[in-house]
C-alpha positions as CSV (number, residue, x, y, z in Angstrom):
1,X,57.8,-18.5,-65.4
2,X,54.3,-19.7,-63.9
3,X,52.6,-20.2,-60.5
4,X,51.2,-23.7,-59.5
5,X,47.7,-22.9,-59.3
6,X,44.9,-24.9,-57.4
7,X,41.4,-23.9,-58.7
8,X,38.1,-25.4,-57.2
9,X,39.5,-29.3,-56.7
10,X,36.7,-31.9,-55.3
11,X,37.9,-34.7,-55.0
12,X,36.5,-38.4,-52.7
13,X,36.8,-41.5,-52.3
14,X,34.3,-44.3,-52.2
15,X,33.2,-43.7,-48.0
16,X,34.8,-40.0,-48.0
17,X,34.9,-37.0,-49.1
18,X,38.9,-35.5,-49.6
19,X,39.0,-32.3,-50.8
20,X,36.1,-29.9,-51.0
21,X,37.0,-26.8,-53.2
22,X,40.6,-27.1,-52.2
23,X,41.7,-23.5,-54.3
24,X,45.5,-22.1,-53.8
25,X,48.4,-20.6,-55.8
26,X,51.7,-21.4,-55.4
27,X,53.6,-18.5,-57.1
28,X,56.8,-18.6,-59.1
29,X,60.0,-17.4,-57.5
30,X,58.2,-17.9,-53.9
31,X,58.3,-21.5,-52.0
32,X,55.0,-22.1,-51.1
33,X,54.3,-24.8,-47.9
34,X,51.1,-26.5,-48.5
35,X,50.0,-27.8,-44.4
36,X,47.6,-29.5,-42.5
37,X,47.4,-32.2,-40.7
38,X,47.1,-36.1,-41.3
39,X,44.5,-37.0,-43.6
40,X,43.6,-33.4,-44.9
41,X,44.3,-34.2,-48.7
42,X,47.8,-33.4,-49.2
43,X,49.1,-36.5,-51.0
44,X,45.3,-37.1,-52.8
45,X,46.7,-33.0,-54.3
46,X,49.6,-34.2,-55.2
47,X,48.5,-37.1,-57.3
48,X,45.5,-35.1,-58.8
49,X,48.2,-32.3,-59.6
50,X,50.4,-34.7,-61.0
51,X,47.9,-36.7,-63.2
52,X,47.6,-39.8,-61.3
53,X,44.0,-38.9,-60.0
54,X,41.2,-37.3,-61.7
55,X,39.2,-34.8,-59.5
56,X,35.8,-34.6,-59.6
57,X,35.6,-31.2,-60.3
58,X,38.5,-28.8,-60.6
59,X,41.9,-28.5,-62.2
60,X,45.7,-27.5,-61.6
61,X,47.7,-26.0,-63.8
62,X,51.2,-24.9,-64.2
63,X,51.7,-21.5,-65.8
64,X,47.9,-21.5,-66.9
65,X,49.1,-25.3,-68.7
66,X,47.9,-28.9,-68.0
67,X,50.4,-31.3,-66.3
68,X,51.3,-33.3,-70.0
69,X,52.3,-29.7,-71.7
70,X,55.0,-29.5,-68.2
71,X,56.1,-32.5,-67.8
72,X,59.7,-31.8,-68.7
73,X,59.6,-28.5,-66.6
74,X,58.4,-30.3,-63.4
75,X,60.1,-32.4,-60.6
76,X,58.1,-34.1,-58.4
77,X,59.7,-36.1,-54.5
78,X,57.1,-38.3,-52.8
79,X,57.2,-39.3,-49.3
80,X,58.2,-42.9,-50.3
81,X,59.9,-42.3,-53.9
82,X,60.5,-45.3,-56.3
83,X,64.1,-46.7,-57.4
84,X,65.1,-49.0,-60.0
85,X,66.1,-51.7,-57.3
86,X,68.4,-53.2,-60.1
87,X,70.3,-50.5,-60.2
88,X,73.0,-48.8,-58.5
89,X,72.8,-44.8,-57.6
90,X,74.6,-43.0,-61.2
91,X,71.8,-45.4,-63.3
92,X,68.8,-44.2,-61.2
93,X,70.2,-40.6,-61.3
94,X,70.1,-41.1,-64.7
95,X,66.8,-42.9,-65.1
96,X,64.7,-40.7,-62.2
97,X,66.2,-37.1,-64.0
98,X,65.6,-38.4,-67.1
99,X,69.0,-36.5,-68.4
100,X,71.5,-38.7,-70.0
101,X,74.1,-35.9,-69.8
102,X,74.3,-35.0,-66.4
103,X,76.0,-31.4,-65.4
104,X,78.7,-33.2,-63.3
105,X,79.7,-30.7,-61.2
106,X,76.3,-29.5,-60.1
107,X,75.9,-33.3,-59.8
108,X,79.1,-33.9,-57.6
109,X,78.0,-30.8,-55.6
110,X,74.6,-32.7,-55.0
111,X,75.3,-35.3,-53.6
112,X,77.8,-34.6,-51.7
113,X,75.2,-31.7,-50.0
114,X,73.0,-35.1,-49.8
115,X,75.2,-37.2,-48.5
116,X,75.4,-39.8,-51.6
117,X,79.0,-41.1,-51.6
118,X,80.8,-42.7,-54.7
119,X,80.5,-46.1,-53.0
120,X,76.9,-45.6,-51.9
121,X,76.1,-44.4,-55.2
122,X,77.8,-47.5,-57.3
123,X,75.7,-50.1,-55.0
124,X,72.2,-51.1,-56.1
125,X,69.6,-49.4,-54.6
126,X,67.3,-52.2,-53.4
127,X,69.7,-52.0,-50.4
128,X,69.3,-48.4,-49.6
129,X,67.3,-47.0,-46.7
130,X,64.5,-45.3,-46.8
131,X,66.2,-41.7,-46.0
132,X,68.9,-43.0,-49.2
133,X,66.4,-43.4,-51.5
134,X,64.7,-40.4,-50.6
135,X,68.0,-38.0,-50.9
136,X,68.7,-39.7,-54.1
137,X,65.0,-38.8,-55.4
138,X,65.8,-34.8,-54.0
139,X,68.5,-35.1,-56.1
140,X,67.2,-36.3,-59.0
141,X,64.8,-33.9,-58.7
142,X,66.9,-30.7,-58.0
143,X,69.5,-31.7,-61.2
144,X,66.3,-31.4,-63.7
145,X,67.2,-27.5,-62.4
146,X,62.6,-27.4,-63.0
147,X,60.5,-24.7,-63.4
148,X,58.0,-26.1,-61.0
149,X,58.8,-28.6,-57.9
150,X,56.9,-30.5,-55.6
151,X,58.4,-32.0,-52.7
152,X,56.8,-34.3,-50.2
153,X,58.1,-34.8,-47.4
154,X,61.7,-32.8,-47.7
155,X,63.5,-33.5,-44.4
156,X,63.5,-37.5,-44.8
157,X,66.7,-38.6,-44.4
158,X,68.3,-35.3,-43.8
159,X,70.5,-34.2,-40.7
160,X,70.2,-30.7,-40.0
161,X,73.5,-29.6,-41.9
162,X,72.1,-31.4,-45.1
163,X,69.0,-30.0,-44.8
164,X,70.2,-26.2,-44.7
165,X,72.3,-27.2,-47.7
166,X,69.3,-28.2,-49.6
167,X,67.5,-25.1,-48.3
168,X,70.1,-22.8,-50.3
169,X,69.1,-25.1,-53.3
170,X,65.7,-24.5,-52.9
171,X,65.9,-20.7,-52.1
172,X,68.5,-20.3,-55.5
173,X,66.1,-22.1,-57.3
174,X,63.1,-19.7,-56.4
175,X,65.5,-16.7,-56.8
176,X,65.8,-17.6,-60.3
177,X,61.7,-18.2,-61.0
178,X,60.7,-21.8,-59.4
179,X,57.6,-22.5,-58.2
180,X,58.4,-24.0,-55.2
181,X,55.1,-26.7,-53.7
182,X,56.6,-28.1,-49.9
183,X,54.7,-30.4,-48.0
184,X,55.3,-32.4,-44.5
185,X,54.9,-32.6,-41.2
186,X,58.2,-31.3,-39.7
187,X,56.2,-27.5,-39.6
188,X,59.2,-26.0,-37.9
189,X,61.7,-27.2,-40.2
190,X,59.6,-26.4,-43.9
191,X,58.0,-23.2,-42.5
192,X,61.2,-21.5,-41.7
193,X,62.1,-21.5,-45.0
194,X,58.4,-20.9,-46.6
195,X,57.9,-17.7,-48.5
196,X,53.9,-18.4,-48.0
197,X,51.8,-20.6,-46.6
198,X,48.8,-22.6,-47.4
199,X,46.7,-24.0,-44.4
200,X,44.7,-27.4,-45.3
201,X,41.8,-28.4,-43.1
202,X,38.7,-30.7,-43.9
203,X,39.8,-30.2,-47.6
204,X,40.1,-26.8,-47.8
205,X,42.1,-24.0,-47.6
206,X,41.6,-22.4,-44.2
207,X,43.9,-19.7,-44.9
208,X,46.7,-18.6,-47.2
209,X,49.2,-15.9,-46.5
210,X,52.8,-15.1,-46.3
211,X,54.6,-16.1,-43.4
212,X,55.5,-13.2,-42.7
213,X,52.1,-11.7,-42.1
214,X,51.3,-15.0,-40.0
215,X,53.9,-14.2,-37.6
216,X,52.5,-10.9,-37.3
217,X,49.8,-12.0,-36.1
218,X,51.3,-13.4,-32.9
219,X,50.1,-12.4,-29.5
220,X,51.6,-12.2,-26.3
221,X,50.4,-14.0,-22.9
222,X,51.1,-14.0,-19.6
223,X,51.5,-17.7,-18.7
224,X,51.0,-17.9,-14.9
225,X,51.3,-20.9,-12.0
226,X,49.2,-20.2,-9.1
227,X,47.0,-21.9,-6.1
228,X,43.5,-20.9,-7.7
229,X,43.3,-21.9,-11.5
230,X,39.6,-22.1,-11.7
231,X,39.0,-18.9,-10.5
232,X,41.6,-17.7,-13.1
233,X,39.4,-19.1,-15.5
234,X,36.4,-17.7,-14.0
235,X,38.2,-14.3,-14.3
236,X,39.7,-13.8,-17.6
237,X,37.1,-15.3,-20.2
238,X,39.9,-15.6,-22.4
239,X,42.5,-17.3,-20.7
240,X,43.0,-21.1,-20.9
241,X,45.0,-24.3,-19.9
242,X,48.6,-24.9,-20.5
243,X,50.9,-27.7,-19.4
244,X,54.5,-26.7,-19.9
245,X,57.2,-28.9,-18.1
246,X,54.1,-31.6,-17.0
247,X,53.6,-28.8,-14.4
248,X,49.2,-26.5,-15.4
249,X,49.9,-23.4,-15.9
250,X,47.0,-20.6,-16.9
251,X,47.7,-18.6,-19.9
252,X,46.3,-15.1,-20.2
253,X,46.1,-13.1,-23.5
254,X,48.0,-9.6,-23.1
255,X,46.3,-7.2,-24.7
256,X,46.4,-3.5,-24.6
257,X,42.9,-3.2,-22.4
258,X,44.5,-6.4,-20.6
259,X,48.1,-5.4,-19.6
260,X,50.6,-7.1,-17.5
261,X,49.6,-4.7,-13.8
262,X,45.8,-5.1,-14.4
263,X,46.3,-8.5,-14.8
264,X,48.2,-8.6,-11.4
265,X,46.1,-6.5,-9.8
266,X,43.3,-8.6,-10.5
267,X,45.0,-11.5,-9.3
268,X,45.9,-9.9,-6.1
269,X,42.2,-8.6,-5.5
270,X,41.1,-12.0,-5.7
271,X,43.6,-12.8,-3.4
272,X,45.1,-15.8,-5.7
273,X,48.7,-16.6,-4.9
274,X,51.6,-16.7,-8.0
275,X,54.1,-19.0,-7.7
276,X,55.4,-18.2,-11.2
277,X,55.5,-15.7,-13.8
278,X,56.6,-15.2,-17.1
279,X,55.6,-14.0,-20.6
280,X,55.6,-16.1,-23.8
281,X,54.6,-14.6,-27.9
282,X,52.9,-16.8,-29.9
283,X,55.3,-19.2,-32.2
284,X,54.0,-19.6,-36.0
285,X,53.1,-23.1,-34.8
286,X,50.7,-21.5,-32.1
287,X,49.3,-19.5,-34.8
288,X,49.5,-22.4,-37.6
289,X,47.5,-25.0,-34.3
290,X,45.3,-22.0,-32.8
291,X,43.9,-22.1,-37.3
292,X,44.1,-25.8,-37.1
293,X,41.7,-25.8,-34.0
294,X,39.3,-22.9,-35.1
295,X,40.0,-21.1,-32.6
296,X,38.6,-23.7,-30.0
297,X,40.0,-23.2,-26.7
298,X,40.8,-26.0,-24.2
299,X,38.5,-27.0,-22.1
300,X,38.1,-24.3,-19.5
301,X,37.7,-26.7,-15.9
302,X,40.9,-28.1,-14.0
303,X,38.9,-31.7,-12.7
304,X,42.1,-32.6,-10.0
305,X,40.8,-28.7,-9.0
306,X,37.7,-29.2,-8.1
């Protein structure tokens, strides 16, 4: 068993620069989720990783091995996978696995868990959907049973009783030594089951840590609806703006020299009037967005205040 390992890629492309050192390491019997937002790199990674691209600098391995020596060990789902149009569902099964001799009851299992029916699966698949072809590509993919798997986009086409099916798949294939590479932009949905994360911005890796830790490093804040934002903000350096319900709210970091009743206190000294109250931790998307944004807080005026 072997990690997926990122080490030093640069990569661009005629008017722009992709990825700039982009180093991680995806580690067997772990899924790792590789994140950022649009435009970061992801899918330029995934062809560099997968030997359609050459970096300019850098390499990814497998286990310490090139992409040609793992081939056979190695599934790989894009966002918009290819079918043999010709074909009906069994044949590109067949063709997409590259296994004649198909384990039929892990098979059966499959696509029943991916919603690929006998009669969907005997049509050709020039007529299936976009979220058809993709469940058919996850399950070409999982049946290879790899030692290393990449999956792009892995909630395309799924319903949320599919997709926690396919999550047992996943986390019984890392129980028994994958390497496990996720990427996508439903964060909620991929980070939930992420053993680690890898956070992607401006071509590097920003940070890279277990989930886990990430969500320990939530915070708490008091999120607050009153008459006098501004002089909130005036107030508490580190409080900012929040719109929750279409309705500005000031949110105030609670922290152990900040508590709840000196934060009140101070409100009430200033005379500033609180129409509502109520305390809110950190989600790993606050954490995974607070990373995104370096840290930038919103802009710190209320204009309709003024």
């Amino acid at each position: 068993m072997g990690n997926i390992k990122s080490d030093d890629i640069i990569f661009s492309y005629p008017r722009k620069d992709v990825l700039k050192s982009l180093s991680f390491n995806a580690q067997a019997f772990k899924i790792t989720y590789l994140s950022g937002e649009n435009g970061v790199g992801k899918t330029t990674w995934i062809k560099i990783a997968t030997g359609r691209l050459k970096p300019l600098k850098g390499s990814v391995t497998f286990g310490g091995k090139s992409i040609d020596e793992v081939r056979n060990s190695l599934s790989v789902v894009l966002d918009e996978p290819p079918v043999y149009e010709n074909l009906n569902g069994y044949d590109n099964l067949i063709a997409l696995s590259g296994i004649r001799k198909l384990d039929k009851h892990f098979q059966a299992e499959l696509l029943k868990t991916l919603k690929l029916d006998d009669v969907l699966m005997k049509t050709k698949t020039k007529g299936f959907s976009l979220g058809q072809r993709h469940r058919l590509a996850v399950a070409a993919a999982l049946i290879r049973k790899p030692q290393y798997l990449i999956l792009d986009e892995p909630t395309i086409g799924l319903d949320p009783f599919s997709w926690g099916l396919i999550k047992k798949q996943l986390q019984d294939m890392a129980k028994m030594g994958a390497a496990i590479l996720l990427t996508g932009h439903d964060f909620h949905q991929i980070s939930e089951i992420a053993d680690n994360i890898v956070i992607v911005k401006d071509g590097m890796a920003v940070r890279e840590t277990s989930t886990s830790q990430l969500k320990a490093s939530s915070k708490q804040y008091l999120e607050i609806l009153v008459d006098k934002p501004n002089l909130v903000l005036e107030n508490f350096n580190t409080s900012e703006v929040k719109i929750i319900n279409n309705t500005t709210y000031i949110s105030i970091p609670i922290t152990e020299e900040n508590g709840i009743n000196i934060i009140l206190r101070t409100l009430f000294s200033l005379n500033i009037s609180v129409y509502h109250i109520e305390t809110r931790t950190s989600s790993l998307r606050d954490i995974y967005e607070e990373i995104i944004q370096d840290n930038v807080t919103q802009e710190r005026g209320l204009r309709e205040y003024v």
